[in-house]
N, C-alpha and C positions, 0 to 999 in steps of 0.2 A: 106684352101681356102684363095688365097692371095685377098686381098682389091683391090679396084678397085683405080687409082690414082684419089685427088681429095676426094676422098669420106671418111668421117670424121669416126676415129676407134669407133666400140662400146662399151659402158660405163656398161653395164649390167655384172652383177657378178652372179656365181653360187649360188643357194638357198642352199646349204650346206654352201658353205660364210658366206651370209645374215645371216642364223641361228648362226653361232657362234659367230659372233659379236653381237648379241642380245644378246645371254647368258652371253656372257665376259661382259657386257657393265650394266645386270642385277648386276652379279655376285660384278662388282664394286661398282653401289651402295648401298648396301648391306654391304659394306663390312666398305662400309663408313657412314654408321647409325648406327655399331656398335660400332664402333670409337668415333662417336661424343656423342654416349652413357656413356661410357668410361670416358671422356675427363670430369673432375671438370672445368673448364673454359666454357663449353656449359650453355648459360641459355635462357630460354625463354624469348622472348619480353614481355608477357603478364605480369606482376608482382602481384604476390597471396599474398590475405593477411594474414601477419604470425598471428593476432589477440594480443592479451596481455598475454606476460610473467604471470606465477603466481607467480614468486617472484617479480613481479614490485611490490615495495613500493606505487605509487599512482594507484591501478588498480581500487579501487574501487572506487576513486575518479572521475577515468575516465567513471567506466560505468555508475556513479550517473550522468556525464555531459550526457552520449548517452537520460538515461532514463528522464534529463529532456529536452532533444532537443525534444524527441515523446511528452512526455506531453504538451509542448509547441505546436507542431503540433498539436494533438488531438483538445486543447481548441481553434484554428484557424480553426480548420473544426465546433467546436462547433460553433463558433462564423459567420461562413458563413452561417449554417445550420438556425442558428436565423436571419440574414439578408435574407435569401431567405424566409423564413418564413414570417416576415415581408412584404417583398416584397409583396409578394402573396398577405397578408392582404389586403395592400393599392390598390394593381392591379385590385385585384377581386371586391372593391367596387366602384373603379375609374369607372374600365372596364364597368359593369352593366350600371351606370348613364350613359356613353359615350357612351352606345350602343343604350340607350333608347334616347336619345338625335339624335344622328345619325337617327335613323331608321325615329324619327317623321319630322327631315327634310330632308329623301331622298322621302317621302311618297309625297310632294306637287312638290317636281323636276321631281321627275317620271313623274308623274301625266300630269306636262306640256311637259316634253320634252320626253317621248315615244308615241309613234305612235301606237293609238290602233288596226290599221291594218295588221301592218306589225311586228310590237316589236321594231321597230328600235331605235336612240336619234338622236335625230334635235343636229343641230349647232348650234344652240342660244346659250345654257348657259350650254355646255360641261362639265366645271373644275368644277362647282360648283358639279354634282354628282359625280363625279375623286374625290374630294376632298373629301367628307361624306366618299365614301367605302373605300380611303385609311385610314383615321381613324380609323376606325372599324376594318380595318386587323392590324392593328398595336399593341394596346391594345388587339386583342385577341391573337397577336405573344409575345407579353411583357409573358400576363397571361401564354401561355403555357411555355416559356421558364423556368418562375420561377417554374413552378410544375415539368418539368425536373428534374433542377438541385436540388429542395428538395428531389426529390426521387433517384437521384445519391447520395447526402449528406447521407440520411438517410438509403443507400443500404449498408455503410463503419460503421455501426453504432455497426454491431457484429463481431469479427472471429471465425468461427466455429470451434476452435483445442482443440484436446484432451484434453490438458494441458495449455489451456489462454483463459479465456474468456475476451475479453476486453470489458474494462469498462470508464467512467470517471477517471481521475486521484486520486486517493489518494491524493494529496497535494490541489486537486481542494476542493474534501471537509472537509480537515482537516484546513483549512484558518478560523484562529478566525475572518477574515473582510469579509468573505463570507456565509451569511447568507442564505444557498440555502436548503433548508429543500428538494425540489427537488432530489439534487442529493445526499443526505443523505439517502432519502427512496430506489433509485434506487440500493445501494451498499447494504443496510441494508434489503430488501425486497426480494432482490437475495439471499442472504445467508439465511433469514428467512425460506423464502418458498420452497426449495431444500434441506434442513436438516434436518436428523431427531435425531442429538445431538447437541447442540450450546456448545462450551468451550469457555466460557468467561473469557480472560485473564487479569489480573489483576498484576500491580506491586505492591510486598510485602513491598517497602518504604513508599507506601501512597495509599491501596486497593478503600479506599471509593475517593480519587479523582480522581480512573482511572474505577467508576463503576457508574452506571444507573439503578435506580430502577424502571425509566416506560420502560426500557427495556427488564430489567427484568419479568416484570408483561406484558406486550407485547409476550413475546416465552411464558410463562406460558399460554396464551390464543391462542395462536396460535393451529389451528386445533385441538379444543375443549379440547386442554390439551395434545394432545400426542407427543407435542415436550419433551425431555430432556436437560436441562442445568445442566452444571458444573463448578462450580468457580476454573479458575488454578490462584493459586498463585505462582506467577514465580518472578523470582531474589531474591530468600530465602536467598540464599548467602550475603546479601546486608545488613540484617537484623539479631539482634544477635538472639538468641533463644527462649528468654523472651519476643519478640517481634512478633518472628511467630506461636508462641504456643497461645498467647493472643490474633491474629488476627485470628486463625482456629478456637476459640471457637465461637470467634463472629459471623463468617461468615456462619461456621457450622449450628447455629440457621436457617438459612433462608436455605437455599442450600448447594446438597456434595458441600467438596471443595476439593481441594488435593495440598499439596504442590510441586511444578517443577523446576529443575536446566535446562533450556533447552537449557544451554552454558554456556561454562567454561569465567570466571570475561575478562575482558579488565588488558592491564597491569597495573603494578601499583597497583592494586584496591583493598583495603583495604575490605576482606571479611571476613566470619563468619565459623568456622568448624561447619556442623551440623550430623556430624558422620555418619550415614549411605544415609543421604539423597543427594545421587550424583546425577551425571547428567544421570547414566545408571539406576541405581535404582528409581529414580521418575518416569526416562519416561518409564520403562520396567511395573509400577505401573498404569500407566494408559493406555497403550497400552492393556494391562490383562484387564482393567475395560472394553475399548469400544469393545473388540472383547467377553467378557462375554456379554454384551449387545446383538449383532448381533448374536450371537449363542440363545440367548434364545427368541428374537423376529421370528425368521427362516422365514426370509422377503424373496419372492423368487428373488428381486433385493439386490444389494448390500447397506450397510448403509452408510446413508453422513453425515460424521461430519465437521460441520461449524464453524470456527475460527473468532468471534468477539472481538473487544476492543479498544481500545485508539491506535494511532500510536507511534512504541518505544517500545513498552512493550512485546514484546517477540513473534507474533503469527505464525510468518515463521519459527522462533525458534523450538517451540512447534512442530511442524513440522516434522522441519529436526533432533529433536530428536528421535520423533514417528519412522521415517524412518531410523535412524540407528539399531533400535533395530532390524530389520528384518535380519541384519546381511547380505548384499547385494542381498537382494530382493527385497528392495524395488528403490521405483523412483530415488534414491539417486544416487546409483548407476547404474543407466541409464543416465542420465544428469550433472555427476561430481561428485565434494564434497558434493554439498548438492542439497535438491531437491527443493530448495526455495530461491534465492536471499537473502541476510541479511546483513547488515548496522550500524555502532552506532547511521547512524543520521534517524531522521524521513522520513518518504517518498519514501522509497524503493520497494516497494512492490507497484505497481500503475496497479496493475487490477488483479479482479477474476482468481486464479490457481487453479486447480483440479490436483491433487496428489491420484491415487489408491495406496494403501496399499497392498492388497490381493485382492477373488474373492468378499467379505464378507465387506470390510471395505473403504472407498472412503472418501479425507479429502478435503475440500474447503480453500484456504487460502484467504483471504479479504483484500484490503487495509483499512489504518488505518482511524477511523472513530470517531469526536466528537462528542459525543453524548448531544442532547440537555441538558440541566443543570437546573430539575425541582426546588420548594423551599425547596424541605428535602434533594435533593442530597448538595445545595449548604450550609443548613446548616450544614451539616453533615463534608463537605469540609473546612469550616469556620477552624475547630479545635480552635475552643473557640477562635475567634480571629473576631472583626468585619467584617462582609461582604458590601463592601460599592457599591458593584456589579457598580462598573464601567466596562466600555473595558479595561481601563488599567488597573484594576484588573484582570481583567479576563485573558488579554495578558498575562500580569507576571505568573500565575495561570497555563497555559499553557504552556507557558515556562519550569516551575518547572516540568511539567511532561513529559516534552523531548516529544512534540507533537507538534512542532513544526519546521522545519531546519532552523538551522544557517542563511541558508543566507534569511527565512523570514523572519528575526529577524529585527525589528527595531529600538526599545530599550529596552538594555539586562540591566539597572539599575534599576526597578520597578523589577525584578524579582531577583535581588540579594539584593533587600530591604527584600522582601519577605521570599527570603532564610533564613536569619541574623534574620529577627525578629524569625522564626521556631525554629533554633538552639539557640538560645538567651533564651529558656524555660529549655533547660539544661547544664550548664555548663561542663560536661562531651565533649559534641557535638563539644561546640563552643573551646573549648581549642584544640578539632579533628582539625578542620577547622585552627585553628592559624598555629597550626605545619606542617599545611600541606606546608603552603607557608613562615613558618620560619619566621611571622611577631606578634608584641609585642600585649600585650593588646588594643584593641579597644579605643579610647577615642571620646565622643560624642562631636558633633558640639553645640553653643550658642542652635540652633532647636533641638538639641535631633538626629540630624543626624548623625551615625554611616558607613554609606556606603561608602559618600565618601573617611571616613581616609582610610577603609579598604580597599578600590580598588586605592587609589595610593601608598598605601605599595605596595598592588599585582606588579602594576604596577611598581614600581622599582625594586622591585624583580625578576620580569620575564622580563626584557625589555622592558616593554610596556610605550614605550619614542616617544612622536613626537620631533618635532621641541625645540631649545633649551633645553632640557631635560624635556620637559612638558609632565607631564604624562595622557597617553590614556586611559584615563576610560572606554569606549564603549571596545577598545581589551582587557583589563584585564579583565572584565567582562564577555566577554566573552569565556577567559580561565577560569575562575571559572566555569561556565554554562557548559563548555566541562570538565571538572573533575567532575561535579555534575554527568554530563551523565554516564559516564564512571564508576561509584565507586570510584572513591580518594577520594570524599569527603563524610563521614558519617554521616548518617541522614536518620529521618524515624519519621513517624506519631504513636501517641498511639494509641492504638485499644480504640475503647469508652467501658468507661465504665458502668455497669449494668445500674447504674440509671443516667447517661445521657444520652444516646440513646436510647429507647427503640425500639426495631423493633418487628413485630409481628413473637413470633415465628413457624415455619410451620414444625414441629420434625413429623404430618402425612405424609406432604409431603417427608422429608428427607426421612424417612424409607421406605418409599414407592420404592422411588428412588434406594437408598441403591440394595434394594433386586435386582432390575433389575442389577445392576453394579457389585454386591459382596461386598459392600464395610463397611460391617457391621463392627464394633470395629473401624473403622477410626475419632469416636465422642462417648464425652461420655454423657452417660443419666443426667438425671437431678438431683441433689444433690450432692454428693460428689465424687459419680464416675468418675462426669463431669473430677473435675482435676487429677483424677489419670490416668485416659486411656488421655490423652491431654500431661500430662508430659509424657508419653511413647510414644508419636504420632512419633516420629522417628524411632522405634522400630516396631510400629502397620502398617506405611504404607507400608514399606518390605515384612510382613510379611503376609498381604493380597495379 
């Protein structure tokens, strides 16, 4: 058909055309998604975060900054929570009088300016009742606002997860200048009442100043008795032999106790060989005690064992020992290396962890918690030495048992007074402590002051130079206090003896206990047995 002239050619292609150029057109790109697959130079816009290397040298410095940027948040919700609080307070008794105020003088405006005819308000004196009802809405908008936002505050107050319950911070109640008995019951009352074994951990350089006797006597009454506690004594390592054997007799009198490695020393650190009692064998020794427990109570839920104690002392540890022995079954190996955050410094661990074991065994881990300080714990802590119970006794006191982080520190030379006078009772100790840092015998100041010579030797010695070579006492000091933590430096409390302490002994209790755990032969009876089954106690808790 030839066109007609004038008349413009048609643009229309065959639908067999049409279709192959779709397909060519698919087929290309296609072909070019492969390509850019391909292509190492392709990357997304979006940028993923790679997280922290685990060989980064400061990693856990970094996640100590993430965990106190939340705590810092947390205690800014706390702290709104108590302002709205407050608010409320003032509102709700403002509000009342302004309402009662209000009403008795909208009662005589009414009165004149509506129309008992009609309902209507005259124009006389209009703003005057404008004025009364706008007050009244206003105070009762105030009032409602702040009951909102206390029940938005206090709706962020739990996370419901498997594995965290959140809590107040650890560092919020482990503060020697925070006196919040509050939020001492809230950590200590959670773990109390959801557990039905408490392991009280204790560090083996100084047990009685990292333990509580109305604590003690607290789980022993709790639900008329059928709690269980257990004394761990953890950082055996730390302590020579003649030092843990004399602290298990003592301890044994009141409650089991059992000795624990629940990590291997920091470098450096200056430890003790206790021949069989490693870090697999203690914890494979008490993993055996609590699963004998839950097998012979045949609870048709699972048992919870609750991790109390001082911050520092080992109870994440305890832990992530428990969970290696499962040989990766347990949590450990669901969530990494280990199944609990752990730290040399205080403060790590900032809220309730629940850790299943098996179907039978369920562990609670606690942040670290000071435990009020009655007058037998504090004499007890004294170690023959005056208690003149200041704060800055106490600080220092604190200090000494790594219960407190570095950077709350605000002065670390009351607590290396402390240190010095402890080791100053044996010269064994203190000749420890000279070598450590390669500096000459002490000499006392005109006052009998020994600290300062000793911390500007440090301080020359390790660099601890301000300006013109004037040496920094607050940073030597504070490497001494980081070697204290760590094991460089050795040192350790005697265990009391017979006739200075006497504590009531409760061997009904222990035996009692005993039977439920298995943990018979781990103490010995009274007389002379005592020290022959005690000097075998490395031997005995193996083999139970």
């Amino acid at each position: 058909m030839v066109n007609k002239p004038g008349k413009p050619k048609s643009k229309r292609t065959p639908v067999r055309l049409r279709h192959k150029i779709e397909k060519a057109s698919a087929a290309k790109q296609r072909k070019q998604r492969k390509v850019a697959k391909k292509n190492p130079e392709w990357r997304t816009r979006l940028k993923k975060d790679p997280g922290i290397p685990n060989l980064f040298p400061y990693k856990d410095r970094i996640l100590h900054q993430i965990e106190e940027k939340k705590r810092l948040k947390e205690e800014d919700a706390l702290r709104r929570r108590e302002d709205a609080r407050n608010r409320k307070a003032i509102v709700s008794g403002i509000g009342e009088d302004a309402l009662v105020e209000d009403e008795e003088a909208e009662e005589p405006l009414l009165d004149e300016t509506m129309d008992d005819d009609n309902g209507t308000v005259e124009s006389s004196n209009p703003m005057a009742a404008l004025l009364a009802s706008a007050k009244a809405r206003a105070v009762e908008h105030e009032y409602q606002e702040a009951s909102d936002e206390d029940e938005d505050d206090n709706s962020m107050d739990y996370d419901d997860s498997a594995q965290a319950l959140n809590l107040e911070s650890s560092i919020h109640v482990t503060q020697p200048n925070d006196p919040s008995r509050r939020a001492f019951d809230k950590v200590y009352k959670s773990v109390l009442s959801s557990s039905d074994i408490i392991l009280y951990v204790l560090d083996a350089r100084n047990p009685n100043g990292t333990r509580s006797r109305e604590t003690e006597q607290e789980i022993m009454a709790a639900d008329a008795g059928s709690k269980r506690l257990i004394l761990i004594l953890n950082k055996i390592d730390l302590v020579p032999p003649r030092i843990l054997k004399s602290w298990l007799v003592h301890l044994r009198r009141s409650f089991p106790t059992l000795p624990l490695r629940a990590s291997t020393p920091a470098p450096n650190a200056r430890t003790f060989d206790h021949k069989s009692l490693t870090v697999k064998g203690t914890s494979e020794t008490l993993l055996r005690a609590l699963k004998t427990y839950a097998a012979n109570k045949q609870l048709k839920r699972s048992t919870t064992v609750g991790i109390l104690g001082y911050p520092n002392v080992g109870k994440s540890s305890v832990i992530n020992a428990l969970t290696s022995c499962l040989g990766g079954r347990g949590a450990s190996s669901r969530s990494g290396s280990h199944a609990c955050p752990v730290g040399a410094e205080a403060g790590i661990t900032t809220a309730l962890r629940e850790v299943k074991l098996d179907k039978k065994l369920k562990l609670l881990d606690s942040p670290g918690i000071v435990f009020p300080t009655s007058e037998a714990d504090a004499k007890a802590n004294s170690n023959n030495h005056k208690n003149k119970k200041s704060k800055k006794d106490d600080q220092a006191r604190l200090v000494l048992l790594n219960a407190i982080p570095p950077k709350q520190i605000t002065d670390p030379v009351p607590a290396i007074t402390l240190l010095l006078n402890r080791l100053s009772s044996s010269s064994e100790l203190l000749e420890n402590l000279l070598s450590v840092y390669g500096v000459p015998p002490l000499v006392s100041a005109a006052n009998g002051d020994t600290t300062t010579d000793f911390l500007v030797q440090v301080a020359r010695k390790k660099g601890r130079l301000g300006k013109a070579g004037v040496p920094n006492l607050t940073a030597a000091a504070m490497t001494v206090l980081n070697d204290w933590r760590d094991g460089r430096i050795q040192g350790w409390v005697e265990a009391p003896r017979e006739g200075e302490e006497r504590e009531s002994d409760q061997k009904e209790v222990v035996r009692e206990w005993a039977e439920d755990f298995k943990l018979d032969g781990l103490w010995g009876d009274v007389g002379g047995a005592e020290g022959k089954e005690v000097d075998n106690g490395s031997e005995d808790v193996m083999e139970q």
